[in-house]
N, C-alpha and C positions, 0 to 999 in steps of 0.2 A: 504494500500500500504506500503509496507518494505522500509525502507532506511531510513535515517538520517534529513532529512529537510524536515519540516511537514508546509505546508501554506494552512490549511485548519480548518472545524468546528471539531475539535477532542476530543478524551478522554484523562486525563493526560497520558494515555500509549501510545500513539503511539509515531512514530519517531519524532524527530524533523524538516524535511524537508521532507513530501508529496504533492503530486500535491492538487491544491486550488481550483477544479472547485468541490468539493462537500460542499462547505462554501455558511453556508446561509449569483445650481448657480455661474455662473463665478464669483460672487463675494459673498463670503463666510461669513455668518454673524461673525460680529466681533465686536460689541455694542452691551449696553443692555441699559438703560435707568441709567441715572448719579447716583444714588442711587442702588448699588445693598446688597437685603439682604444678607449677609455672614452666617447667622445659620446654622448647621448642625442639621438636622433630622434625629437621626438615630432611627432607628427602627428594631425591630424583624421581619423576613421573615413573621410571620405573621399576625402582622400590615401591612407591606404594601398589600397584599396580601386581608387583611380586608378593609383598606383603599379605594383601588383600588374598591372593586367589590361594597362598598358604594357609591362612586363616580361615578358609570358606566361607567368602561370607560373598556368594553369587556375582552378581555383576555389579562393579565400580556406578558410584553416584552420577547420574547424566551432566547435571549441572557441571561438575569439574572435566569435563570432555577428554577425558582419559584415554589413550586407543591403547588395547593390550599391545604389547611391541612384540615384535617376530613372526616372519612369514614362515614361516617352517619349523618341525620340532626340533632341527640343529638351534637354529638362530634363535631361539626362546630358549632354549638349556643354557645357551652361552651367555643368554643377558642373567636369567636365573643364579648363573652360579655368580659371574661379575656384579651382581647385586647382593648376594648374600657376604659379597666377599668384601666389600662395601660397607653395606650395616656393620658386619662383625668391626673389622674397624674404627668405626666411628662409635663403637660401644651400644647402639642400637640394636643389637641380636649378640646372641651367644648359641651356645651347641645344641641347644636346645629349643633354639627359636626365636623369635624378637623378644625388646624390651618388653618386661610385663606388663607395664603402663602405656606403653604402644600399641600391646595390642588392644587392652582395655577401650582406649579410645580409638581406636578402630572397627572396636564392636559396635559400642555407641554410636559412631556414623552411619552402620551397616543398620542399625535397629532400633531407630530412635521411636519417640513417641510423640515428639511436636519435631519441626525442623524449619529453618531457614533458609532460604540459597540466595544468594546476591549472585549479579548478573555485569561486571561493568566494565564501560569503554572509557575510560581517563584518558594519558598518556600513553597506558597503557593497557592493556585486558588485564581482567581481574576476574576470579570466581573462588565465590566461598561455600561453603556447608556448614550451619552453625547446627549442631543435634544435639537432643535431649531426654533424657530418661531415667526416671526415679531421683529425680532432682542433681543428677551429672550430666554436663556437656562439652561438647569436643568440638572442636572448629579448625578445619580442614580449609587452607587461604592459598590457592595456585595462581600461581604467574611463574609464564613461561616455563620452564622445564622443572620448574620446582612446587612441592606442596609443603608446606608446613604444616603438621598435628600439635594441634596442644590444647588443654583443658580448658574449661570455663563454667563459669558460673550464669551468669544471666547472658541469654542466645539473644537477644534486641542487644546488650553491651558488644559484644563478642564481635556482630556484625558490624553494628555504629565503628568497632576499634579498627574498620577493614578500608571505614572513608578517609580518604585523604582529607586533610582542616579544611574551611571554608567557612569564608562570611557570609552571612545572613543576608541575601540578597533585599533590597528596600522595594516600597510595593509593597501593595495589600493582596489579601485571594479574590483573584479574577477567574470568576466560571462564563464558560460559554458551550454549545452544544458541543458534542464529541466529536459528531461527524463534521462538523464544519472547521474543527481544530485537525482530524487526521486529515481531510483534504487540501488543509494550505499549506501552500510551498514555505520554503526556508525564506526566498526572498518576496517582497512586496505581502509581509503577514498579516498584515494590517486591514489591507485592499482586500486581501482573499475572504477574513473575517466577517468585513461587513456585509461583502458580495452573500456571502453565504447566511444572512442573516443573524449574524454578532449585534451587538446594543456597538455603537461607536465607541462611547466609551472605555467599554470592555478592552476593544480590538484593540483601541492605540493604550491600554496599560500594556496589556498580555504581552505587542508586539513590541516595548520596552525592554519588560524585563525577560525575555528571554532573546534580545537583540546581543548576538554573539557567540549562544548557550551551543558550545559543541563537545560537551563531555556530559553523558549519559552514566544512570546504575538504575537497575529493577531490582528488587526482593520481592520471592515472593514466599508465602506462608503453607505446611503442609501439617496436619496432626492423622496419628493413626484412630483407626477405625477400632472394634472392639476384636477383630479380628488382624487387627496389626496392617495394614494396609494404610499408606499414606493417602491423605488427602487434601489439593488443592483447596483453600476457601479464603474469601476477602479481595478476590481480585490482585492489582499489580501496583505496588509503591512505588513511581517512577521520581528520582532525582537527578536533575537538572543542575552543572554547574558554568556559569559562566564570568565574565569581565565585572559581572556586577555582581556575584554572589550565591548563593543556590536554593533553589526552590522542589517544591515538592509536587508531583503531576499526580492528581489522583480521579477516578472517573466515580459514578454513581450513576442511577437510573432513577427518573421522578416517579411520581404516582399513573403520572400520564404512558408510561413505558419511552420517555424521553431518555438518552444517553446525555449526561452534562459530566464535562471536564476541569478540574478546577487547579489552575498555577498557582502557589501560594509561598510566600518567601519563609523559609527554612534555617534554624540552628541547630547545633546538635542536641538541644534539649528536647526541642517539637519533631525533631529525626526519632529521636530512639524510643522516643510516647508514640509516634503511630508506626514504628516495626514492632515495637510491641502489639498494641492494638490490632494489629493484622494476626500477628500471633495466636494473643487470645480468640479471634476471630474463628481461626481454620483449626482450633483443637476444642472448641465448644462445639464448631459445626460437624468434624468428626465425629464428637460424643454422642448427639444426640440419635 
């Protein structure tokens, strides 16, 4: 879909604002036990990769776009063993298998019971997994050939700790329809707004504060089911950063069955209230 504000699972090429329906507990874990470890595991895409299919724990999370490496069972032995020869090394495995708390939270990724994924284009690509279960969580941060494992305590902190800084973009929240926001182009945003029936007003904030905005992030929200099954709910937290600061893209549906989008300037305190909030959102709608 063309146009400027992209709230969906995308490639770093598309727009910045398209519609989100093609994107893959009330009380939202927020402890983990008084002692949490702080070590960062970082690992080569394929150590964990190696890790993972040691561990049995099925297929690698989508969101970290993993691809098992090795076309043939030579070339998969050879990365297998250059990996384990690796971890042992770096003290990460021993003769008996990975670090114990590596693996731990590598279960907790594999089997969460609410979950996280951020999605983002900055300078550079970013994908996180933040999981949770029985009040511990693990958050799994890839860029480029590397992932780092390490624990956590509240999965909205975990993810917020994955934004690069940003000011608070100035601007109040400006809604206007959805459709008439995914179909205007990046330039003349303004023009296309009205055309498409925007209030004026609206179009020359909206086309303000997002005048320059080309670094993108999504999160979105999964809780399991009673039968452990994840599930999408709450739709797609899109954040916006640009020359003036960063804002938050969030859509809704009126009573009329109208789509309205709404830009709204962002800090990290009003960030991590509605990754939370999304949160709570898709682990109540699980439950029920």
């Amino acid at each position: 879909m063309s146009g400027t504000f992209a709230l969906a699972h995308v490639s770093p090429g598309t727009p910045l604002f398209a519609a989100a329906g093609d994107l893959a507990s009330p009380l939202v874990t927020e402890t983990v036990s008084a002692v949490l470890d702080t070590r960062r595991h970082v690992l080569s895409t394929a150590e964990f990769d190696v890790l993972w299919e040691w561990l049995g724990l099925a297929a690698t999370p989508v969101v970290l776009q993993l691809a098992s490496p090795g076309r043939t069972h030579t070339e998969r032995t050879a990365i297998q063993t250059a990996a384990w020869r690796a971890l042992r090394e770096r003290e990460l495995a021993g003769p008996d298998g990975p670090d114990p708390e590596l693996a731990r939270l590598m279960h907790l990724l594999a089997r969460p019971e609410e979950q996280l994924e951020l999605r983002a284009w900055w300078d550079r690509e970013v994908r996180a997994l933040a999981a949770g279960r029985h009040g511990a969580g693990a958050l799994a941060l890839r860029e480029a050939d590397s992932v780092v494992v390490t624990a956590c305590g509240s999965l909205p902190s975990a993810i917020l700790g994955a934004f690069p800084p940003a000011d608070r973009g100035p601007g109040r929240a400006c809604t206007v329809p959805s459709s008439a926001l995914a179909s205007a182009p990046t330039a003349g945003l303004r023009e296309a707004l009205i055309a498409a029936g925007a209030p004026s007003a609206e179009a020359a904030l909206l086309a303000t504060m997002a005048a320059g905005t080309r670094q993108r992030a999504q999160v979105v929200a999964l809780g399991a089911d009673r039968w452990g099954v994840l599930r999408r709910a709450g739709g797609v937290l899109g954040v916006l950063d640009g020359p003036r600061g960063r804002y938050l893209l969030t859509r809704s549906t009126g009573e009329d069955g109208v789509e309205w989008a709404t830009v709204a300037p962002a800090d990290d305190r009003q960030l991590r209230h509605r990754i939370a909030d999304l949160l709570a959102t898709a682990v109540g709608a699980a439950r029920r």
